[in-house]
C-alpha positions in Angstrom: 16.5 -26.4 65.0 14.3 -29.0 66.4 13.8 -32.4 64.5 10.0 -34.7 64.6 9.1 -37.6 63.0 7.7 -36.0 59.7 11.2 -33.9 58.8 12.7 -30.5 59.9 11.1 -27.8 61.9 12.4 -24.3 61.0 11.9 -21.3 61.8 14.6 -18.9 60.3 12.0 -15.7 59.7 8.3 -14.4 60.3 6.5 -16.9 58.3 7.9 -20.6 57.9 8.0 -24.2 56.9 7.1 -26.4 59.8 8.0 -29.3 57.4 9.9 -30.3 54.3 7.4 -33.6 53.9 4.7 -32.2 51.9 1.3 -33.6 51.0 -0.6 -34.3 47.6 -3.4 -31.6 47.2 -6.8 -33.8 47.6 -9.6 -32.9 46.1 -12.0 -30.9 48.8 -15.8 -29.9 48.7 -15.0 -26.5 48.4 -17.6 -23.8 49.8 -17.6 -20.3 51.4 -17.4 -16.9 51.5 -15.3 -14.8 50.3 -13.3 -11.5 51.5 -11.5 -9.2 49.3 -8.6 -6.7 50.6 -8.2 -3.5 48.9 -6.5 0.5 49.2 -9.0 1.8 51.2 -9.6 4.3 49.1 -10.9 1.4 46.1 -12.9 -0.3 48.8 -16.4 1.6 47.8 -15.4 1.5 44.4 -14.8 -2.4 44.1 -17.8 -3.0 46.1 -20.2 -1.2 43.2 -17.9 -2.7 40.5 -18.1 -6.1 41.1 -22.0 -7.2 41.5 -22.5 -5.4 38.0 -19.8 -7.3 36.8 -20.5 -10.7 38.4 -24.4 -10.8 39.3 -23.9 -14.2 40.7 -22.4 -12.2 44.1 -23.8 -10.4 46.8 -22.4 -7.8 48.7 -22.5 -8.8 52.5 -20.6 -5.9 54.1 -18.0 -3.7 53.3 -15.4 -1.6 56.0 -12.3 -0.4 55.0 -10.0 -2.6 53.1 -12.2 -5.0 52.9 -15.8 -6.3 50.5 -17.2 -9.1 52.3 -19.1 -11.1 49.4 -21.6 -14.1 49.3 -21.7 -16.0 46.0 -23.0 -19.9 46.1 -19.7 -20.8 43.5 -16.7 -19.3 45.3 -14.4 -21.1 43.3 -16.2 -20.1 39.9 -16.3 -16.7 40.8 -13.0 -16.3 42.3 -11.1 -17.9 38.4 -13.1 -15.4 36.8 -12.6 -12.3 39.0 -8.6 -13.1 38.8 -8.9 -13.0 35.0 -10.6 -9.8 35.2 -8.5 -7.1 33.2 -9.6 -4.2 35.3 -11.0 -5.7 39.1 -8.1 -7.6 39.9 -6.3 -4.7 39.9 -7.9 -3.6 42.9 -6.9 -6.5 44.8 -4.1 -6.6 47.5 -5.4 -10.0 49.3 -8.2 -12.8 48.9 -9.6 -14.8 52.0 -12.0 -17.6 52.1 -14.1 -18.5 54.8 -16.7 -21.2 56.2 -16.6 -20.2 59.9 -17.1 -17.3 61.9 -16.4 -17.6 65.9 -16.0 -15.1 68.5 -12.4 -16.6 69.5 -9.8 -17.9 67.2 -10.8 -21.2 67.0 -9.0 -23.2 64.5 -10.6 -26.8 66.0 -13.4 -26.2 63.3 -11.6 -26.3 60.4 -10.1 -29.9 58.9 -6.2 -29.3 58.3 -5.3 -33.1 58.0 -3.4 -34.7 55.0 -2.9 -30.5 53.8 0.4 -28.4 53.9 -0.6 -24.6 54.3 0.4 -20.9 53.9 -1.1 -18.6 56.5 -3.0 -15.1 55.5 -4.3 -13.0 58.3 -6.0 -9.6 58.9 -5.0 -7.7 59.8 -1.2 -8.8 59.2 -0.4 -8.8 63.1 -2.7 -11.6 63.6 -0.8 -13.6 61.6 1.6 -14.9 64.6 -0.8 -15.6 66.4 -2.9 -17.4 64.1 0.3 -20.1 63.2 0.8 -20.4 67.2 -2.7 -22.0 67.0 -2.1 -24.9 64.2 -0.5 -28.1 65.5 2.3 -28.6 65.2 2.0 -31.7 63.1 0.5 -29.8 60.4 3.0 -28.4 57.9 3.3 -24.7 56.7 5.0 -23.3 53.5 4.8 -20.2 52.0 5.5 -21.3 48.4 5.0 -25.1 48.4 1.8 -25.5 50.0 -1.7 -26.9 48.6 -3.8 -25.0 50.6 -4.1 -21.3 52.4 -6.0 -21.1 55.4 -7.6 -17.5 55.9 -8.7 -15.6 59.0 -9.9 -11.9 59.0 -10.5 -10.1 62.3 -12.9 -7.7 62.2 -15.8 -6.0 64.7 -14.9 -8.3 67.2 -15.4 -11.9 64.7 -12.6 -14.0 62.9 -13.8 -15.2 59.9 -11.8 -18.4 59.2 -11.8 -21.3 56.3 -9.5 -23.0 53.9 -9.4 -23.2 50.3 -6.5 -25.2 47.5 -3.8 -22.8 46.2 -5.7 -22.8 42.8 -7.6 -19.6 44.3 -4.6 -18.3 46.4 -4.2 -14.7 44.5 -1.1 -12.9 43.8 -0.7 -10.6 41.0 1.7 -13.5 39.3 -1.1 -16.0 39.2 -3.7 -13.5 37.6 -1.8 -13.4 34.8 -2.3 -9.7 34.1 0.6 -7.3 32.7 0.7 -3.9 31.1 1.6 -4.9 27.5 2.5 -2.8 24.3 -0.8 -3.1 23.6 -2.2 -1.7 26.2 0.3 1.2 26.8 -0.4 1.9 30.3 -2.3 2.0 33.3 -4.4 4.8 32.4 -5.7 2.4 29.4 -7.6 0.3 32.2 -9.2 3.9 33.8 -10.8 4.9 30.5 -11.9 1.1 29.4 -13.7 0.7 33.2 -15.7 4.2 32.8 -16.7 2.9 29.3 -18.0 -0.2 30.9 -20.0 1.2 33.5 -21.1 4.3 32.3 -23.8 5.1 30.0 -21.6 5.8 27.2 -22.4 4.8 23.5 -19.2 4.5 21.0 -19.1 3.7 17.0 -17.6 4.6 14.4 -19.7 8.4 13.9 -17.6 9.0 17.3 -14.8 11.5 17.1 -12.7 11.8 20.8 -10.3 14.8 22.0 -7.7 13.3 24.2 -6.0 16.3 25.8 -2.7 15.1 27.6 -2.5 11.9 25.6 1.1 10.9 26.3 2.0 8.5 26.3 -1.4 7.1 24.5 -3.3 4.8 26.8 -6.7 6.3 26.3 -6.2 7.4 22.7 -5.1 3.3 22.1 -8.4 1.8 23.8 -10.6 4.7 22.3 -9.3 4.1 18.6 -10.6 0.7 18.8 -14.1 2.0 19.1 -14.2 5.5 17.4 -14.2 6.5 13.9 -11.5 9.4 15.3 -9.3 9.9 18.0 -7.6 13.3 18.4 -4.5 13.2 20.5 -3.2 16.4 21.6 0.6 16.4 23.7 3.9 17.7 23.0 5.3 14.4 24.4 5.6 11.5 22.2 2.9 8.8 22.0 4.0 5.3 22.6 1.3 3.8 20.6 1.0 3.0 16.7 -0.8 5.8 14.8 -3.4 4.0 13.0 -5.2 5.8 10.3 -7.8 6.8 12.8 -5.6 8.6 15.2 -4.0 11.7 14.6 -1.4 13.2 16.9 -1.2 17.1 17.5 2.0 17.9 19.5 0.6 21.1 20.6 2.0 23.0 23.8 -0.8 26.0 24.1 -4.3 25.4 22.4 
C-alpha cells in the first residue's frame, strides 16, 4: 500500500481505485462516436435493427462484436437506445469515442478534475490502458463520474470519455422480464412484428404451437381478435377472453 497526497493507492485486484478522494461530476461538452459490443452472432442483426429504429444514426462499420455508429447527439441517442425494450438486449458493452490514434495515446483526452472506470477492447487491453493514466488521476469501478473508453481494432484505438449517465449495464437500462411480459421469447415475436411487414387487428386469429409458457400468445393477444395456444404444459399468462388454451400432446 503506497500513500500520495490525494489519499490511498490500492491495488487489491485486476481493476482498482487509485483514490478514495473523489471529484464532483462537471458538466462536459459531450460529443463522439459511439461503439456497441455484442454476441457475435447479434452483431449483423443489431447493425440492421438499429438505423430503422433510430434514423438519426449511421452505421460506420461493423466486425464482430462490435457496430461502429455515427450519430451527431450521442448522448440523446444513447438514453433512448438503453430504454429500448428489445435493442438493449443485444448489448454486452458501450464505448464512446472522440479520438482515433495509431498508438495508445491517452495525452489527447482531458482527464483532470474526473474520477474514472476503465472499459477496453478487447478486455486484455484493459491493463494496459490503466498503466497509461497518471497516476494522479483517480479510478473506481463503482464510484466514478466518468468511463473512459478505448477499442482496439484493425490496428486503431478508438479512445474518448463520456459521464457515467451513459455508462451501460443491464441495471441502469432499467429492463426486466415481468409477469407481464412472461418471457424472453415475448421480446422475439414483438421485434419480428416491428420490422416485418406484418399487419395485426382485431379480424386476426394466431396459432401458437408450443406456447408454454405463453410469451408469444401474451404480446399477440394484445393485437389479435384470437389467439390459439396449443401445449400440454401450462401457460403462465392470464387467459383473457381472446385466448384459448388447447393442452394438446398430438395434433
Amino acid at each position: 500500500v503506497s500513500t500520495q497526497s490525494t489519499g490511498f493507492n490500492l491495488r487489491p485486484s485486476r481493476y482498482l481505485s487509485r483514490s478514495i478522494t473523489m471529484h464532483k461530476e462537471k458538466q462536459i461538452n459531450f460529443e463522439g462516436n459511439v461503439i456497441l459490443q455484442s454476441d457475435p452472432n447479434h452483431t449483423s442483426r443489431l447493425a440492421e435493427y438499429l438505423p430503422e429504429v433510430f434514423p438519426e444514426c449511421s452505421l460506420l462499420k461493423q466486425v464482430p462484436s462490435l457496430v461502429f455508429l455515427k450519430t451527431f447527439e450521442p448522448e440523446n441517442f444513447l438514453q433512448k437506445l438503453f430504454k429500448h425494450d428489445t435493442l438493449y438486449r443485444y448489448l454486452h458493452r458501450c464505448f464512446v469515442y472522440q479520438h482515433t490514434t495509431k498508438t495508445l495515446d491517452l495525452s489527447v483526452i482531458d482527464m483532470e478534475d474526473k474520477t474514472f472506470r476503465v472499459q477496453a477492447f478487447p478486455k486484455s487491453t484493459e491493463s494496459a490502458v490503466i498503466k497509461e493514466i497518471p497516476l494522479r488521476i483517480p479510478l473506481h469501478p463503482k464510484d466514478f463520474t466518468h468511463f473512459l473508453s478505448v477499442v482496439f481494432v484493425d490496428g486503431l484505438y478508438f479512445s474518448g470519455i463520456a459521464p457515467k449517465s451513459l455508462f451501460f449495464s443491464v441495471e441502469n437500462a432499467v429492463h426486466s422480464i415481468s409477469n407481464d411480459q412472461v418471457s424472453r421469447a415475448y421480446y422475439k415475436i414483438k421485434e419480428v412484428v416491428e420490422r416485418m411487414p406484418i399487419k395485426l387487428n382485431d379480424q386476426t386469429k394466431a396459432i401458437d404451437i408450443g406456447a408454454a409458457p405463453g410469451g408469444w400468445t401474451w404480446y399477440l393477444s394484445k393485437y389479435v381478435g384470437e389467439v390459439v395456444a396449443v401445449d400440454p404444459a401450462e401457460l403462465k399468462i392470464q387467459i383473457k377472453p381472446n385466448i384459448k388454451h388447447l393442452s394438446l400432446i398430438h395434433i
